[in-house]
ZAMARGU-4260 file (C-alpha; in steps of 0.2 Angstrom, whole numbers, plus 5000, padded with zeros to 4 digits):
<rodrens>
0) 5187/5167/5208 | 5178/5167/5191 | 5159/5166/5190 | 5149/5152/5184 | 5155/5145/5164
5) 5145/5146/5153 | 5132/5133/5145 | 5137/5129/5126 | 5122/5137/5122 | 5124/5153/5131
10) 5140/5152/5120 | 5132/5150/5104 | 5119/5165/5109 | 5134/5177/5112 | 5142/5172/5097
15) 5128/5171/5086 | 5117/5186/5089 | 5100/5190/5076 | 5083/5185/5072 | 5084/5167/5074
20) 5093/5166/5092 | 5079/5179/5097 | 5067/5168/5088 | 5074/5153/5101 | 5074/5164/5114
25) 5053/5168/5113 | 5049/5146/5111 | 5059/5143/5122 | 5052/5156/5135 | 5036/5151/5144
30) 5032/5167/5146 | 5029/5170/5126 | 5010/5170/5128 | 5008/5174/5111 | 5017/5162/5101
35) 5009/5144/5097 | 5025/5136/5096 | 5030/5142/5112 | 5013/5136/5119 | 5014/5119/5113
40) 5032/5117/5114 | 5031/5119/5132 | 5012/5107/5134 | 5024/5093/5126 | 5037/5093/5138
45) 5026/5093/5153 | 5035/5082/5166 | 5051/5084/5160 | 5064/5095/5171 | 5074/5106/5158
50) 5081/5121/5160 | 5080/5135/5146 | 5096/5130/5138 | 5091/5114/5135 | 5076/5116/5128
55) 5084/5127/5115 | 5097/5114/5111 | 5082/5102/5109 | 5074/5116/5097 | 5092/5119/5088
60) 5091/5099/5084 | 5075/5100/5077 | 5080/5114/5067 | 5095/5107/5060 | 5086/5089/5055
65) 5075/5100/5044 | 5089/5110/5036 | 5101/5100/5028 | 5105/5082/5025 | 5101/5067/5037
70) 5120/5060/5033 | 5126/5078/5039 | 5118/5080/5056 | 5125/5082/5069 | 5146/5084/5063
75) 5157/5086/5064 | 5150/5087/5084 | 5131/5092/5089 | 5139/5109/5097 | 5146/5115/5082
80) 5134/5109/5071 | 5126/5122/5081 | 5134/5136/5079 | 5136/5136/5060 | 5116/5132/5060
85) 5113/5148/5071 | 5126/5158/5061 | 5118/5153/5043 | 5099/5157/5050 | 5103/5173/5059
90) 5110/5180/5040 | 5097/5173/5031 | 5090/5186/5019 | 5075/5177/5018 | 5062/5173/5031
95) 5053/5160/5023 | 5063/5146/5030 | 5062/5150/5046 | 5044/5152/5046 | 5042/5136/5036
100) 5052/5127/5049 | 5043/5135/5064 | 5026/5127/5057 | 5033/5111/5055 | 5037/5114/5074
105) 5019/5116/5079 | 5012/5104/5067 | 5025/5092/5074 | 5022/5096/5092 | 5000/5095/5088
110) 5004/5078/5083 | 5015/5071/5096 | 5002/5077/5111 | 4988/5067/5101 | 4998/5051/5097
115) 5008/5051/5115 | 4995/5060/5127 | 5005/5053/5141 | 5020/5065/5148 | 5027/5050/5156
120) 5029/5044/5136 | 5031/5058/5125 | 5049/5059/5121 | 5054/5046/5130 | 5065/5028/5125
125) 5054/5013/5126 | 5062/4998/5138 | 5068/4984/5126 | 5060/4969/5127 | 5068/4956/5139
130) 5066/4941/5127 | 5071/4929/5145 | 5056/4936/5155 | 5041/4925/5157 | 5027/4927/5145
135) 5015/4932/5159 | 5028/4944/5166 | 5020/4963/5169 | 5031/4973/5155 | 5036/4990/5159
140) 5033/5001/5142 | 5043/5016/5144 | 5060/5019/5153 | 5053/5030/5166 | 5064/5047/5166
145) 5062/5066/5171 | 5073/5068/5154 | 5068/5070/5136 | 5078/5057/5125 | 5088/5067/5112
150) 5086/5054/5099 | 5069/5050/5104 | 5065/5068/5101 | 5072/5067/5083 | 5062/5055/5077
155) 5047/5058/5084 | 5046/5077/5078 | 5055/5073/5062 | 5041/5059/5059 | 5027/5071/5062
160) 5032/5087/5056 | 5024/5086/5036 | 5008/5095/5036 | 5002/5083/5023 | 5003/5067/5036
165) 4996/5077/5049 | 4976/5071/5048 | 4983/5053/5043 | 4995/5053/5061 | 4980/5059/5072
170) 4966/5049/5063 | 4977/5032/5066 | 4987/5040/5083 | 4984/5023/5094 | 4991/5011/5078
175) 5006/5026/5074 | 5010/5025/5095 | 5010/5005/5095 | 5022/5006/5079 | 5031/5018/5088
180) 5034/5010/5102 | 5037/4991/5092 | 5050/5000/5083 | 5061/5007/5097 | 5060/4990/5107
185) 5061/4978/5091 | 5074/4989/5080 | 5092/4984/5078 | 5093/5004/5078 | 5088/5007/5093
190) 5100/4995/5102 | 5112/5009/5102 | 5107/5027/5106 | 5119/5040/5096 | 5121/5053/5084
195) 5129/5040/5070 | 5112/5031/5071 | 5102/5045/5068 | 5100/5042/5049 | 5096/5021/5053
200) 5082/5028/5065 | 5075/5039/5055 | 5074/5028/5039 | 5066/5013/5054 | 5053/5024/5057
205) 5049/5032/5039 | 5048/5016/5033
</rodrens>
């Protein structure tokens, strides 16, 4: 009898090997004391039950949005958009990038506790409206979920990520939450969670 497969990304670690899967490998840790991505990676996340692999898929995703073209993320499948994004970082001469993109990573993460302080909403999909509920119905705001949205988790960190809207997002974090949240229940975009909508999504909430 065989031993337990292998995650996807425990395949992409031991085919890609170098800086950058190390680099995943210490943010995704909890243990990296030293690292401030590491430490606000894992303050964002709080209530969601994820296992180490998948908080470096998450972190892969992030990377690749701010790597190469909205059109392109994603294919020609998220798994092997992956690898070729782990292959091309780990022989990268130049270590600029990958520290570019690691601050866009804390900066992202600084903004998203500030604007969703609530683990129950960070990350998470907003519940539609129901437009045949009574007025004076109670509404329930977020889909309640243990999980972080993959697509939620795109937009949100892509959003926040530019240094230079960083005091503007915290100054005005209860308006950018309530737009936030208007958009995901209101958005034709949203009505549909996938990687083909990523580019819609993102251009719903840059606008």
């Amino acid at each position: 009898g065989g031993g337990t497969p292998m995650t996807e990304q425990e395949l992409r670690r031991a085919i890609s090997r170098g800086p950058f899967t190390e680099l995943l490998d210490r943010i995704a840790d909890q243990k990296t004391a030293d690292m401030p991505a590491s430490k606000l990676l894992h303050k964002a996340l709080g209530g969601s039950k994820l296992e180490t692999d998948d908080v470096q898929e998450l972190l892969l995703r992030f990377f690749a949005l701010q790597c190469g073209p909205l059109r392109s993320f994603g294919k020609p499948s998220m798994s092997q958009a992956g690898l070729e994004l782990m292959k091309r970082l780990n022989k990268a001469r130049d270590a600029n990038e990958i520290t570019e993109i690691k601050k866009a990573l804390e900066t992202a993460m600084e903004v998203a506790l500030i604007v969703f302080p609530e683990d129950s909403e960070r990350f998470r999909r907003a519940d539609p409206i129901d437009r045949d509920q009574p007025a004076h119905a109670i509404r329930r705001v977020f889909v309640p979920s243990d999980k972080v949205n993959k697509a939620v988790w795109d937009c949100v960190l892509f959003s926040f990520s530019k240094p230079e809207r960083k005091t503007a997002l915290i100054e005005n974090a209860r308006d950018v939450r309530a737009a936030f949240v208007d958009l995901m229940q209101t958005d034709e975009a949203f009505e549909s969670i996938s990687i083909k909508g990523t580019e819609a999504r993102m251009a719903a909430f840059e606008a």
